[in-house]
N, C-alpha and C positions, 0 to 999 in steps of 0.2 A: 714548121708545118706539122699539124696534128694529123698522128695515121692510129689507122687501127690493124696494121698488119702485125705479122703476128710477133715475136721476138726473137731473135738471131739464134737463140740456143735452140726453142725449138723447130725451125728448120731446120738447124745442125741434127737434130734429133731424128730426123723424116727422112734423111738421109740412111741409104745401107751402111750398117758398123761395121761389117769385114770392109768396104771403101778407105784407102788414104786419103786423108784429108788433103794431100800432096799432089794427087795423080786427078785426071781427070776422066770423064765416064769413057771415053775411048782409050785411052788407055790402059783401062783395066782391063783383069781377068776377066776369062769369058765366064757368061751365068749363062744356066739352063732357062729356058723357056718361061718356069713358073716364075722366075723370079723376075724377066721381064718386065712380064705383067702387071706384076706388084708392083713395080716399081714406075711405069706408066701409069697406074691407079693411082700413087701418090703426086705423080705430079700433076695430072687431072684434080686431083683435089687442095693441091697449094693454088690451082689456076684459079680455082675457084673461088676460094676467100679470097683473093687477092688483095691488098689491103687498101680502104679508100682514102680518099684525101677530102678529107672533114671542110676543110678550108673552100675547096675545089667545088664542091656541092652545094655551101652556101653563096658562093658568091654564082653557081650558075642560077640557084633559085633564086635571088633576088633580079636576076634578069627578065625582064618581059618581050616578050616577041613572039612567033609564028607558033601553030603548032605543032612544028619537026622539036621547036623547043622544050615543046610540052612532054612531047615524046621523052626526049631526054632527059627530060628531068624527071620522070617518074623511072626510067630507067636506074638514075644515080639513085633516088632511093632508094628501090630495091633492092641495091647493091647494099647500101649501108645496111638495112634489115637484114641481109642474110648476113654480112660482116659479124654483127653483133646481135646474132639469135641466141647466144648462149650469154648473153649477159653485158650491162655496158659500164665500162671504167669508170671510173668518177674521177681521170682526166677528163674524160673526153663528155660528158656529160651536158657542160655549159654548153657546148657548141651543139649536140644533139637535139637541144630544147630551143636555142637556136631556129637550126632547121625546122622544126616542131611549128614553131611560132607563124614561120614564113608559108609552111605548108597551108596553116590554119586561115590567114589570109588569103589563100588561090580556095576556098572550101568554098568559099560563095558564090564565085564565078567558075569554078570546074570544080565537079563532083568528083573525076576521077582520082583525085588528092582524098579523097573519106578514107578510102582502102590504106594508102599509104600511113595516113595519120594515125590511124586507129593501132595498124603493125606497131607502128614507135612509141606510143602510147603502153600497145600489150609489153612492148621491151622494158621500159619503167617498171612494171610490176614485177621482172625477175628481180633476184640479189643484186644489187652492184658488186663489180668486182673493181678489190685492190689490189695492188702489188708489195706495199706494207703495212704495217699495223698501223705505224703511223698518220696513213691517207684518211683513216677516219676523221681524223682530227683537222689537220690539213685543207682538206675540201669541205669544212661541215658548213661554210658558209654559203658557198659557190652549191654545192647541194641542198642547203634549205631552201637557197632561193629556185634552184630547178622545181622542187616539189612543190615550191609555192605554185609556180608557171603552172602547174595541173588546174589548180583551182579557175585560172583563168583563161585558161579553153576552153571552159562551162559556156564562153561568149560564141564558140565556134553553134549556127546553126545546123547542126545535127545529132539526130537524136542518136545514131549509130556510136557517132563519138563522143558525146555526154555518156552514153550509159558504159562505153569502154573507160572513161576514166575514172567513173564511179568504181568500176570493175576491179580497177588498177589501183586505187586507194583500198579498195576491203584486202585486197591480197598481199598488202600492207601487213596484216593481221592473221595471216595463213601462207605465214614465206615457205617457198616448196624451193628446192637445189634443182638447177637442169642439170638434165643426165649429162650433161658435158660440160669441162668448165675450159675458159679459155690458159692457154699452155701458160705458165708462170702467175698467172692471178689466181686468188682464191675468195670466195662471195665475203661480203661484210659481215656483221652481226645480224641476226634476228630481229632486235631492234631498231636496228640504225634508223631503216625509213620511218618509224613511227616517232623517234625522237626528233630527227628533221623536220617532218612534219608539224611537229610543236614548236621546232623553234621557227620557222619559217612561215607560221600561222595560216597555215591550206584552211584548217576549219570555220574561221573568220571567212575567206570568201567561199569558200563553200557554201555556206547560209544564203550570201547575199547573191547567191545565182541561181536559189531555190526564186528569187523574183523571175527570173528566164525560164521557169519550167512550171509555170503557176498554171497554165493551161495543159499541161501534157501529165497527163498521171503515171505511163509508165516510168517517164525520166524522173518525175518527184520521189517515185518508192526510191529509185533506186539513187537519189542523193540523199535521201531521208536513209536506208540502209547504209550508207557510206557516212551521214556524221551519229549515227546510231554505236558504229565503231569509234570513232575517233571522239565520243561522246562520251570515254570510260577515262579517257585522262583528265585531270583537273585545268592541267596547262591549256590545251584546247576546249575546254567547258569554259573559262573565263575570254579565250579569244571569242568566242561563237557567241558568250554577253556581250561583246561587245556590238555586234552585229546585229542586238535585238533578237536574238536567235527565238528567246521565252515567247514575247507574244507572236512573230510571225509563225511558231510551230501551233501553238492556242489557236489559231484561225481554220488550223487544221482539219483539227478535233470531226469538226460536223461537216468536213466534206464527202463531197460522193464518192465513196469505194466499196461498189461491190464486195470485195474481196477482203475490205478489213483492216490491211496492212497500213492503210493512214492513221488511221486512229490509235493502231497499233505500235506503231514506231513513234507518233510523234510524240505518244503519252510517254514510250521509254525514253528517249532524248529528256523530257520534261523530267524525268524523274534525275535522272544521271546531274542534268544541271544543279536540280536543287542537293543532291547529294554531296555535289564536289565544285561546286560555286557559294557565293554569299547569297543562304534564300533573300534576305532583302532586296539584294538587286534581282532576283528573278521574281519575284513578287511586285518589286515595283513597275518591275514589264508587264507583268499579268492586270494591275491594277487599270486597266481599261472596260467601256461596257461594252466594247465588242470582244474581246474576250470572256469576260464572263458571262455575256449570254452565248457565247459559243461553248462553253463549259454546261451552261443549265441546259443547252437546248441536246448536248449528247447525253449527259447524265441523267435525263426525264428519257430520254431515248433506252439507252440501258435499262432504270430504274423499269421503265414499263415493260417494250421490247424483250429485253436480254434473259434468257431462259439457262444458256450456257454455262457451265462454269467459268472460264473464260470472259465471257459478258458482265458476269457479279463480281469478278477481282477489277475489272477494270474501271467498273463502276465506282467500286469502294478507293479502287485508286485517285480516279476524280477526285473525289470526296474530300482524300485528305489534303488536296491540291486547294480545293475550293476552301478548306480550313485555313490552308499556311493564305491564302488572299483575305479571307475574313478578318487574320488577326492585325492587319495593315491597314484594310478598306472596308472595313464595315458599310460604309456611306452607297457606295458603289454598287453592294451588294443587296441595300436595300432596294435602290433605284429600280436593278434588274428584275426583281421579285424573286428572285434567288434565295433569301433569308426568307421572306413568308413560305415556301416552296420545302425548304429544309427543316422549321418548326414543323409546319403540319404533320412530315415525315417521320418526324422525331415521337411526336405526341401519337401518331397514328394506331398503335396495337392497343395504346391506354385508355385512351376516352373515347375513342368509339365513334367518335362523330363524324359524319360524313364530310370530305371533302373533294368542289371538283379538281382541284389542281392534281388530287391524287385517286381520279375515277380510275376503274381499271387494274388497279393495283391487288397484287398478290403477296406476301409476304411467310417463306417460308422457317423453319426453324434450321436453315443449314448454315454451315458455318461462317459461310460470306456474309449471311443475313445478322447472324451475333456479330461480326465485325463491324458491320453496317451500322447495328443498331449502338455500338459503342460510340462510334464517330461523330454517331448523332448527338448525343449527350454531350460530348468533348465539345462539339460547334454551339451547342446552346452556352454550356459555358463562355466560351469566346462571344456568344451573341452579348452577355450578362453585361460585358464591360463597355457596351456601348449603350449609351443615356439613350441614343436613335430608337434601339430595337425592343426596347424595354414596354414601351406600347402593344410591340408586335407579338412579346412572351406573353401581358396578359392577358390579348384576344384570341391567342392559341391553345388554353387553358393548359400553357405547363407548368402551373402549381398540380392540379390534378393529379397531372400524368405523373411526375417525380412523386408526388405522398402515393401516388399508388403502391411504391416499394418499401414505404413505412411499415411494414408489417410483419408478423413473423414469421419465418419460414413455412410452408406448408408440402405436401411432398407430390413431388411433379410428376404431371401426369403423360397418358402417352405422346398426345400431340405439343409435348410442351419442352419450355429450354432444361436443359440438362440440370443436377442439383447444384454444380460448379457454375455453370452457365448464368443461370439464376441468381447465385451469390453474388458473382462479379457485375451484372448489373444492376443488382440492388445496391452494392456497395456503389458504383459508379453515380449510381442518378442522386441517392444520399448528400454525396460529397459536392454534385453539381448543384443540388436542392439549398446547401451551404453557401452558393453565391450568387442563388436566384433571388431565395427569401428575406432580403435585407430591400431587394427593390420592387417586392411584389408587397407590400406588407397586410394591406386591406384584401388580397386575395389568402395571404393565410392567414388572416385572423377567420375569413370567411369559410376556409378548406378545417378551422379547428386542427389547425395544424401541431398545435400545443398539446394537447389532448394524445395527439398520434405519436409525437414524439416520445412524451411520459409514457402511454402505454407501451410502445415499442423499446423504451429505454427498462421498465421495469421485467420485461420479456427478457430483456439481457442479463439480467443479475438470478433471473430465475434458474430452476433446476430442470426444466423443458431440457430432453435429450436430444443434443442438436451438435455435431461438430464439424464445425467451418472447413472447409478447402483449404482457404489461405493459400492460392495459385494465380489471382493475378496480383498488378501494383496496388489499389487498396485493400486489398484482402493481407497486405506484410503483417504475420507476425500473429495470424489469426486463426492460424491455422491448429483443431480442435476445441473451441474455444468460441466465445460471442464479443470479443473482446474488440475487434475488426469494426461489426455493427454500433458496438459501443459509442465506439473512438469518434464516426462519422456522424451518429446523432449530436451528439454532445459539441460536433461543430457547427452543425447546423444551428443550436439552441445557443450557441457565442454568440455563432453572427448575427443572432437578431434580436438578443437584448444589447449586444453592442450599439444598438439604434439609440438607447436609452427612452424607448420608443415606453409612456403610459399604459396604457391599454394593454400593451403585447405581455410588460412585467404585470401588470397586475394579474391579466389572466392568468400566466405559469402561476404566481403566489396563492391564486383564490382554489388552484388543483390541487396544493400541499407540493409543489415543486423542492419548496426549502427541504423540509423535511426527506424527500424523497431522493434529492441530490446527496446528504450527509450520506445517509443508506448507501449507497453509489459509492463514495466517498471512501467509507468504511471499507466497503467490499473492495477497493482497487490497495485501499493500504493492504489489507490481511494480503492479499496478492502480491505483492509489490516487497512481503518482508520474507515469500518462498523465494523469488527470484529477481532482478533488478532487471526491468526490461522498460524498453522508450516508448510503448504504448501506454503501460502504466501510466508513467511516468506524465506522459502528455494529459489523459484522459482525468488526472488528478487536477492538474493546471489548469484544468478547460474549466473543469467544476468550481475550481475555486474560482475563477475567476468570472463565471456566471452567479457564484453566490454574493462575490462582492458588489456587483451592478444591483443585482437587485436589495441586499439590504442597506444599501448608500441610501443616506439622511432618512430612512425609517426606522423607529426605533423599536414597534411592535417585531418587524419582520428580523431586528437585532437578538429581539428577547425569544425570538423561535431557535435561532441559530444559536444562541450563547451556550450551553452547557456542553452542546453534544458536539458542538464544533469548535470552542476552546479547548476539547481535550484534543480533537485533531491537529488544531494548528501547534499543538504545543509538540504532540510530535515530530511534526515538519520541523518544526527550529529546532530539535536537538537533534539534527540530521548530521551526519561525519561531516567533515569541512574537507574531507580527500574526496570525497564523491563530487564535489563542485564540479572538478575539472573530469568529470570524468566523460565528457560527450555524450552521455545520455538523456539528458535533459533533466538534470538534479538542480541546477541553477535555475532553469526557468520557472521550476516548482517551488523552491524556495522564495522567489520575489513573488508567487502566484500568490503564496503564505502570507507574507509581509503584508502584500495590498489588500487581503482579506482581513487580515488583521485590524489594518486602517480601517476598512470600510465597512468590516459586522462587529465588530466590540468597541472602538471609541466610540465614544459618545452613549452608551448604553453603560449603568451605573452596574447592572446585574453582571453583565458580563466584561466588564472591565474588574470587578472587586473577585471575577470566580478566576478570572485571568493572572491576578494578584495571588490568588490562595495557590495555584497551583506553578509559581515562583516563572511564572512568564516572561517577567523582568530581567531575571538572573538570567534565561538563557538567550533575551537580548544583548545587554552588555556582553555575553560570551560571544557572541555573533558580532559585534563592534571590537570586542578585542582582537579579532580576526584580521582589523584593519583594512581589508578589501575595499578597494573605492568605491567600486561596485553597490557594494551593500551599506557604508555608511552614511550615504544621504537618507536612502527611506528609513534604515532604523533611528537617525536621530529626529526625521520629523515626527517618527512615532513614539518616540520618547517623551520629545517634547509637547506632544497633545497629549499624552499619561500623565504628564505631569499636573495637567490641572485636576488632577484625579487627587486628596491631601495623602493619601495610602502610599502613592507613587515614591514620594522622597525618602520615605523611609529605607525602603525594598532598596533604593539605588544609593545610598547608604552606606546600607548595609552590604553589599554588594562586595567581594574580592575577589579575583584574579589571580594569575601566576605574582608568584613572588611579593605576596598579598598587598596588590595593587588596586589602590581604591579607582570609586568612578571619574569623579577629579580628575586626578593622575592621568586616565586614560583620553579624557578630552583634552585634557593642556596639551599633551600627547600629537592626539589625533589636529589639531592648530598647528601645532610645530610643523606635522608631516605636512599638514597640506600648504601653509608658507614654504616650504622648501620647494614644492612641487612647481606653486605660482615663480619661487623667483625672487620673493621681497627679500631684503636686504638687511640681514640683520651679522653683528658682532661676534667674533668668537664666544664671547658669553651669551649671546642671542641679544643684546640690548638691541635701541630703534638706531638704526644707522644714519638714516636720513628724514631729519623730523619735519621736513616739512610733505613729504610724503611715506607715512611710515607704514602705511600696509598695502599701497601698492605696489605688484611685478611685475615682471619685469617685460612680459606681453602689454601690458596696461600702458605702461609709460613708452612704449614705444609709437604707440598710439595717438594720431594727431586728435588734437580737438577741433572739431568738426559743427559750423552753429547749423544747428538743429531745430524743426518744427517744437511745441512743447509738448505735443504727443508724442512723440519720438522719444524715449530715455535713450538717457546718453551712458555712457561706458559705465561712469563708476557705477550706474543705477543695472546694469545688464549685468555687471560683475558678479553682484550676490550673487543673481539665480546659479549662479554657473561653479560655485566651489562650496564646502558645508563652511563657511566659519559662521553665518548669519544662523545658522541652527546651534553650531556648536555656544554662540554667545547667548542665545536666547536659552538656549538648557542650563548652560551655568549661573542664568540669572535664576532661573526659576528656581534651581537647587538654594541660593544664597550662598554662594560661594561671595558673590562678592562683597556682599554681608561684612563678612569674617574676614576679608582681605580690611575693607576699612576699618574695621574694629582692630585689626592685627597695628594698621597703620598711627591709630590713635592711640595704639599702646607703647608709641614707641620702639615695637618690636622686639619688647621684653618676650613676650609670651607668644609671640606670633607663630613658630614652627611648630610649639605644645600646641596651637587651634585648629593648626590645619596637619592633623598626622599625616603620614605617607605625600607630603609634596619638599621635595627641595628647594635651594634657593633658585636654581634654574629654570623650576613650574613657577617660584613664585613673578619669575621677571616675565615671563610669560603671559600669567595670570595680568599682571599690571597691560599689559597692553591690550589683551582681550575685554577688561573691564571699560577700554574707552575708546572702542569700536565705534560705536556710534557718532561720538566726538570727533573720528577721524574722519568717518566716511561724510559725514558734513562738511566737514573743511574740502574733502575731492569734488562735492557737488559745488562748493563754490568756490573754488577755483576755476572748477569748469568753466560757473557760470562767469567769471571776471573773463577770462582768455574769449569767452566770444564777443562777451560786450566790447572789450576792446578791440575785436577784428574788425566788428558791426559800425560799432556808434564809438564816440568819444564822450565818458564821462566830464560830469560836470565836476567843480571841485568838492564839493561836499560827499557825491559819490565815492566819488573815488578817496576820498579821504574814508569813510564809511567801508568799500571796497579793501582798504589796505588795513585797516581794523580788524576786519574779521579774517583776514588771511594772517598777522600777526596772532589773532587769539589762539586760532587751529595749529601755528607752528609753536605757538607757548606752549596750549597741551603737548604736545611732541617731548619738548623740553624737560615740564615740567615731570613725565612722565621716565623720560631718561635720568635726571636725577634722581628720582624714586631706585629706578631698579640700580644706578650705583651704589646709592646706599642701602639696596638691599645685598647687593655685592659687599660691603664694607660691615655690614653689619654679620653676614655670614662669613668674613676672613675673622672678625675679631672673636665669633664663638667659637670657629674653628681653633681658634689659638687657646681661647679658654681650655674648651674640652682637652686638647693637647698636655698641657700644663696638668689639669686634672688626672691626664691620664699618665702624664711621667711622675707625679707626685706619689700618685697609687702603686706606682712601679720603685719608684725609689723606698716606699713604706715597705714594701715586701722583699727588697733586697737587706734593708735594716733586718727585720725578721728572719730575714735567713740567717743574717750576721751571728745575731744574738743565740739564736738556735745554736749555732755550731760552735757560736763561744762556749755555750752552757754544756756543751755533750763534752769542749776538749777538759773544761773543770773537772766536772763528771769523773771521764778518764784520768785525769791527773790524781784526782783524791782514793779511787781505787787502784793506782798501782806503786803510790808512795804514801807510805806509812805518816810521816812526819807532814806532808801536807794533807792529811786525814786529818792530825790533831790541831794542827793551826785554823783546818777550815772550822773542827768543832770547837775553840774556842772562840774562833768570830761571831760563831753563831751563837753560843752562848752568851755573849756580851752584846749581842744585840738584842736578843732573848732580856737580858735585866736592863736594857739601854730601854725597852719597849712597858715595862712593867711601870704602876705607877708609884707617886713616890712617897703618897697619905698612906699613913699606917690603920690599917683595920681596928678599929678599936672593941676590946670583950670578943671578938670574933675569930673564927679555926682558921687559919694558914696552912690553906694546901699546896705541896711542891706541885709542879707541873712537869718535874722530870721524871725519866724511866732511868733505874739504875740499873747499870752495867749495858746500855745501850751503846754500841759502838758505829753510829753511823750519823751521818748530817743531812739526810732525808729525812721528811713530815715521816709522823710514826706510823698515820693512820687513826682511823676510828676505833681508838685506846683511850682508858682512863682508871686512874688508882683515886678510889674512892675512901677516902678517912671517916668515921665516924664512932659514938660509941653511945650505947644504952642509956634510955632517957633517965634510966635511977643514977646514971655517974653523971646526971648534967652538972656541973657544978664544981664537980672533984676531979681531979685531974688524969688526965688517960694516962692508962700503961703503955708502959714501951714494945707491947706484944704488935706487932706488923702483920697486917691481914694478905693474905696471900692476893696476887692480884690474878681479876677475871677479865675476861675477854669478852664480850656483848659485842652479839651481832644482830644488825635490824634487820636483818633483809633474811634469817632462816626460819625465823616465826612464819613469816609469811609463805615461805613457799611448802613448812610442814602442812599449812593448809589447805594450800594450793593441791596438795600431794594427794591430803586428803579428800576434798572436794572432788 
C-alpha cells in the first residue's frame, strides 16, 4: 500500500527527547503546564497530515454513485493536497496523476472537481522530492510519463485548468524551494522536470492542443508562453516539428490580439525552431500559401502600421523568415504576390517610382530601416536564382536601383545613411548587382552599365581621398583603402563577360577596358609585393581572367594586350612554388596566369615571339618541373600550342633543370609518374608487361565493356581526356624526339646515347613505348569494338578472321616493342661493361705509373747512398751513351766529345755545351792542344734583363 505518511524517525523526532522511549506518557514525569500544550500542538498536527492511502482514494474515485459520494470524494482529495503541499515523491507520483486523470473525467459532469484538479496540478509544479540520489534515475521513466499526462489534460474543458497547467510547465523553468520540505526527503535537481519533459515529449502535445484553444485567446497566450519556454531546447524543438508546430504557429502571425502577445510569442517559437531544428524541415512546414500570405498580410501590416521600435525588429524579423522560405519556394512565393511586394520594397528609395502596393509608406534612416534595407538586397539575390522571378527583377527596374551605387562616394548628408552605412550598402547591392547582371543583360547594356563600372573602377585606383570602413561582411579587408569597392566591381564585370555574351565584350573593348584593366592590374601587383593579402590576390584573378574572355580568338585585342601584359604574366609564373599552399589564393592566381596565357598570346605571332625574348619558356618548364598534377595538364597544353611557334624548340632545348636535366628527361619523367598513378603494369626495368594491353590501368581494365550508342565514346576514348600522356606524346612529337629515337635505332645503337644526351637506358625504354601510343590506343578501341560485336551479333567468318588480325597486329606491336627495350637493355649491360673494362684499364695504367715512379726514386736512392752502384750506373750509361752513337765515321769533319769532364753524376746535365772551334786563318792546319775554358749559356736571362728593362 502506497502512503504518504510521514517516516518513523520523524515521528520519533515530534516526540519530547527528555521522554524514554521505554515508558509511556502516563508514566512519565510530571511537566509543567507550557509543555502540555506544546505537546497537544504537536499532536494536533501529526492529526493533521495524517497519512493517506493513495491506493484507497483511487479506487473510491473510480466509484460512481450518490452525491454523499461525491462529498467524499472531494473530501479525500483535500486530504491528499494538504498531505503533499510541500512537495510530491516521485514514488508516489504515478498514482497522483492517476487520480489526476480520473478527476479530469468527473470535470465535465461536476464542476466541483476544477478546484481539486487545478490544487494537484499547482503540486506538480513544486520540486519533486527523493529520498536518494538515486530516484532520479530510478523513476525517470514512470516521471516522464507523469509530465507527459500534463500535456494531456489540455483535453479537460476548462479554461481554469489549461491556464494552471500552462502555469505549472513555465514553473518548470523558475523552480522556487517551499518553505518546508518533507522530514527525510530533499527536492530533486533544478532541472530534473525540464529534462523529463524532453524525454517524455510534453511539447509534441502541447502544440497539438493549441487545436483545443483555437477559439479562446487567453488560454492560446498562455500555451503559446508555455512552449515559448520549452521552445529553448533543441530536444523539444524537434518533438514540437513533429506536430507541425512551424506552420500551425504561421497561422498565428495575423490574428486578432489587441494586445500583441500573438504575434509576439509566435514569431519567438518560430525563431527558437529554426535556431535549434533542421531549417528545412521548418521551411518545408512554412512552404504553404496560407502561411505566406499570413506572413505578407502582417509584414504589409508592420511595414505600414508599425511606428514602434518594437514593430520594425519584428518586421525585419518576418523578413528574414520570409528569406529562409524564398530560398526553398520561390514558386509559392510568387503566386502570393509576396515577391513582387518585396522588389518594389527593395528598389523603393532608388527609382522613385510610385508604387500602390507600397502607398503610404514612410521609410526612415534608423537602424531597423538599414537592417531592412540589407535584407532586401539579400532576398533579391535569392530572387536571381529563380528563372520564375527573373521577369519580375526586370519590371521592377532593379538594374537601375543596384547601378545607383556604382558611383563614388560622395559625403553624406543630414538626412542621409551614415558614411559606414552608406559603404555597406553600396558594397551589398554591388555584389548582389554580380548575380543580377548575367540575367538581366539587355537591361544593362541599356543602364550602360559598362561605362559605370569602368568609371567607378578607375575611381578606385585613383588618388580621391577616401578611406573605407571595412566594418561589415563585404567591406573585409578594406578597410582605409578602395580595395573593398574594387574587389565587387571587377565581380560584377566576370559575371557578365562570363556570358561570352558579343555585344556586352565588344562594348568593354570599344571603352579601352583592355588597357584600363592592365593599369588595374599593375596597381594590384605593386600592392600585392608591400604585403600578400587575399583581396589582392582575388582582384588579380578576376582581371585576368576577364582579360582572357575577351581576347580569346581576337588577335587585334591579343596585339593590345601583348607587351604590357606579357611582362605581367611573366611575373605571375616566377611566383615562390611555397606560396601555392599558402591559402591565400596564390594558386588560383597562378592558373588565372596560365589561362591568360592560353588565351591573349597564343595565337598572336607579336606576343608569342615577345614571350619567347623574355625566356617565358624557361619559367614554364620550371613550373612543370614542380611536377604538381595540378598544373601539368594546362602547362603542357600550352607548351604544346608554343610549339608550333619554330622559335619554341629551340628555347625547350635549350632549357636545364636541377642536376642539368634536359626537357626530354623531364616528360619521359612526368609518363612514368603518371603510369604509376594510372596502375599500368610495367617490369622492374619498366618494360611492357602485358602486351596485349600495355598502357592500360588498372581502373580501365577493371571496367566492363559495355555496347554503347556511337555517340557515346567508350572508355579507352574518355581515358585520354582524363590523364596528360595524349599531351605529353604530342609534345614529344612535335620536339622530334622521336626522330632521333629512329635514327638511334637505325643506327644500331652505336651512337644512340651520344644523340640523345641526358636520357638513360631507362627513358630510353620509356621513350619506345610513348612513341607507339597511338598504335596501342587503337588496338584498345578495337578490342572494344570486337567484345561488343560478339555480345551483340555473331561474326561471319571473314569477320572474324579480319577481327582476329587486327587484335594479333596490336599485340605484335606490344611484342615487337618489348624486344626493342630488351635489347636496349642488353645493349646498355654490354656498354656498361665496356666502360668498366675501360675504366679498370685506366686504373691499372696508373697503378703501372705509380710502380715505375717508385722504382725510379728507390734507383735514385740507391746510387746516392752507395758509391760503387754510382759507378756501375755511370758506366751503363755510358755504354749506352756509345751503344746509341752512330757507326759512319765523319769524314774531313771536327769530332766533338759530348762528355763533361770530371762530372760525377748519371743525371741529364742540362742546358750545357762545350763548344770546339778555331780561327778561320788555321782552317786547314791543325788545332792546338790549348782547351777553351767552358761557358754556361742561359736562354731565359736575356730575356728577362729585358723584361727588367721594359
Amino acid at each position: 500500500m502506497a502512503s504518504l505518511a510521514e517516516p518513523r524517525g520523524s515521528r520519533a523526532r515530534s516526540r519530547s527527547p527528555a521522554r524514554s522511549p521505554g515508558l509511556s506518557p502516563a508514566l512519565g514525569p510530571s511537566r509543567c503546564g507550557e509543555e502540555r500544550r506544546k505537546a497537544a500542538s504537536d499532536a494536533a498536527q501529526e492529526t493533521q497530515v495524517r497519512p493517506v492511502d493513495l491506493n484507497y482514494a483511487i479506487k473510491l474515485l473510480e466509484d460512481a454513485g450518490s452525491s454523499d459520494l461525491e462529498d467524499q470524494q472531494l473530501k479525500v482529495l483535500k486530504k491528499v493536497v494538504k498531505s503533499f503541499e510541500n512537495g510530491l515523491p516521485l514514488k508516489d507520483l504515478a498514482q497522483i496523476m492517476d487520480i489526476l486523470n480520473l478527476c479530469a473525467e468527473k470535470v465535465n459532469e461536476q464542476e466541483a472537481f476544477i478546484e481539486p484538479v487545478c490544487e494537484l496540478i499547482k503540486l506538480c509544479g513544486l520540486p519533486f522530492q527523493k529520498k536518494k540520489f538515486s530516484d532520479e534515475v530510478n523513476y525517470s521513466v514512470a516521471v516522464s510519463k507523469s509530465i507527459a499526462q500534463l500535456g494531456c489534460l489540455m483535453r479537460v474543458p476548462s479554461s481554469q485548468v489549461r491556464i494552471q497547467i500552462c502555469k505549472c510547465i513555465i514553473s518548470f523553468y523558475k523552480m522556487e524551494l517551499p518553505k518546508k520540505l518533507l522530514p527525510g526527503y530533499q527536492p530533486t535537481s533544478a532541472d530534473y522536470k525540464i529534462q523529463m519533459a524532453e524525454l517524455g515529449g510534453l511539447a509534441e502535445t502541447l502544440v497539438l492542443s493549441l487545436a483545443l484553444v483555437e477559439n479562446q485567446l487567453t488560454e492560446k497566450l498562455w500555451v503559446l508562453k508555455a512552449l515559448q519556454h520549452l521552445s529553448n531546447s533543441g530536444v523539444n524543438c524537434r518533438h514540437m516539428i513533429k506536430a507541425q508546430a512551424a506552420s500551425r504557429l504561421c497561422l498565428y502571425l495575423n490574428g486578432t490580439d489587441p494586445s500583441g502577445q500573438l504575434v509576439f510569442r509566435s514569431s519567438e517559437i518560430l525563431w527558437n525552431l529554426l535556431e535549434n531544428t533542421s531549417k528545412e524541415e521548418v521551411v518545408s512546414q512554412l512552404n504553404s500559401l496560407e502561411c505566406i500570405h499570413a506572413l505578407k498580410e502582417i509584414f504589409v501590416d508592420r511595414l505600414i502600421n508599425g511606428f514602434r521600435h518594437y514593430d520594425r525588429q519584428l518586421r525585419n524579423d518576418l523578413l528574414v523568415i520570409a528569406t529562409l522560405v524564398a530560398e526553398n519556394s520561390a514558386a509559392s512565393m510568387i503566386e502570393s504576390g509576396f515577391t513582387m511586394l518585396l522588389i518594389a520594397l527593395a528598389t523603393f528609395t532608388e527609382v522613385k517610382i510610385p508604387n500602390p502596393l507600397l502607398e503610404g509608406l514612410k521609410l526612415t534612416y534608423s537602424y531597423e530601416d538599414f537592417e531592412m534595407k540589407k535584407l532586401l538586397f539579400n532576398i533579391i539575390g535569392i530572387f536571381s536564382k529563380d528563372p520564375h522571378a527573373v521577369q519580375l527583377l526586370s519590371e521592377n527596374d532593379v538594374m537601375p536601383a543596384l547601378l545607383y551605387y556604382v558611383k563614388p562616394h560622395k559625403k553624406p548628408g543630414f538626412h542621409d545613411w551614415s558614411a559606414a552605412q552608406y559603404e555597406e550598402l553600396q558594397l551589398h547591392a554591388i555584389a548582389i548587382l554580380a548575380s543580377v547582371a548575367p540575367l538581366l543583360v539587355d537591361k544593362y547594356l541599356s543602364c550602360q552599365a559598362n561605362t559605370l563600372l569602368l568609371v567607378f573602377l578607375e575611381w578606385c585606383v585613383g588618388q580621391d581621398p577616401f578611406f573605407g570602413q571595412g566594418n561589415s561582411f563585404h567591406g573585409t579587408g578594406g578597410r582605409g583603402s578602395k580595395l573593398a569597392q574594387m574587389r565587387y566591381g571587377l565581380r560584377v564585370l566576370k559575371s557578365v563577360v562570363s556570358l561570352y555574351d558579343d555585344a556586352v565584350n565588344l562594348n568593354l573593348c570599344d571603352q579601352g577596358a583592355i588597357s584600363q584593366l592592365l593599369e588595374i592590374l599593375k596597381y594590384a601587383a605593386n600592392k600585392l609585393e608591400q604585403k600578400d593579402d587575399a583581396i589582392l590576390l582575388e582582384i588579380q584573378a578576376n582581371i585576368l581572367f576577364i582579360l582572357s574572355v575577351l581576347c580569346e580568338n581576337d588577335v587585334h585585342r591579343k596585339e593590345l594586350f601583348s607587351y604590357e601584359g606579357v611582362h605581367l604574366l611573366i611575373s605571375f609564373l616566377q611566383m615562390d612554388p611555397k606560396k601555392l599552399h599558402s591559402g591565400l589564393g596564390h594558386r588560383r592566381l597562378l592558373f588565372s596566369a596560365l589561362d591568360c596565357l592560353w588565351s591573349c598570346v597564343i595565337g598572336c605571332y607579336i606576343a608569342e615571339d615577345y614571350f619567347l625574348e623574355q625566356q617565358g619558356i624557361f619559367f614554364l618548364l620550371d613550373l612543370l618541373a614542380l611536377k604538381q598534377k595540378s598544373l601539368c595538364n594546362i602547362i603542357l597544353g600550352i607548351l604544346s600550342e608554343f610549339c608550333d611557334n619554330p622559335k619554341t624548340i629551340i628555347h625547350i632545348s635549350t632549357w636545364r633543370g636541377e642536376k642539368d636535366q634536359t626537357a626530354a628527361k623531364l616528360l619521359i619523367q612526368l609518363w612514368r609518374q603518371e603510369e604509376l598513378d594510372l596502375g599500368v603494369q610495367r617490369d622492374q626495368y619498366g618494360r611492357i608487361a602485358d602486351v596485349k594491353r600495355p598502357i592500360a590501368g588498372s581502373f580501365q581494365k577493371e571496367q566492363e565493356i559495355i555496347p554503347m550508342p556511337s555517340s557515346c565514346p567508350s572508355f579507352a576514348i574518355i581515358e585520354i581526356s582524363e590523364n596528360i600522356r595524349a599531351k605529353l606524346y604530342s609534345l614529344l612529337c612535335k620536339l622530334d624526339i622521336m626522330f632521333v629515337l629512329f635514327k638511334s635505332v637505325l643506327n644500331g645503337f652505336k651512337d644512340g646515347f651520344e644523340n640523345l644526351p641526358g636520357l638513360s637506358a631507362k627513358d630510353f625504354i620509356t621513350l619506345a613505348i610513348i612513341r607507339r601510343y597511338i598504335d596501342f590506343k587503337v588496338g584498345e578501341v578495337w578490342s572494344e569494338v570486337c567484345t561488343e560485336l560478339k555480345e551483340e551479333f555473331r561474326p561471319i567468318a571473314s569477320d572474324e578472321e579480319t577481327l582476329r588480325v587486327i587484335s594479333e597486329v596490336s599485340e605484335n606491336i606490344g611484342k615487337m616493342v618489348t624486344a626493342y627495350q630488351t635489347e636496349v637493355l642488353e645493349n646498355h649491360h654490354h656498354q656498361e661493361i665496356q666502360e668498366e673494362e675501360k675504366a679498370y684499364t685506366k686504373i691499372r695504367a696508373v697503378h703501372k705509373q705509380k710502380e715505375m715512379v717508385n722504382k725510379s726514386w728507390e734507383n735514385f736512392l740507391t746510387r746516392t747512398s752507395n758509391y760503387e752502384a754510382l759507378k756501375k750506373a755511370k758506366r751503363l750509361q755510358e755504354k749506352l751513351i756509345e751503344a746509341s752513337k752512330s757507326k759512319s765515321k765523319t769524314q774531313n769533319g771536327a769530332v766533338h766529345s759530348t762528355d763533361i769532364k770530371g762530372l760525377g753524376t748519371t743525371v741529364g746535365s742540362g742546358r750545357l755545351v762545350t763548344v770546339e772551334s778555331a780561327p778561320s786563318q788555321l782552317v786547314g792546319r791543325p788545332l792546338s792542344a790549348k782547351r777553351l775554358p767552358v761557358k754556361r749559356v742561359s736562354f731565359g736571362a736575356g730575356a728577362l734583363k729585358r723584361n727588367e728593362k721594359s
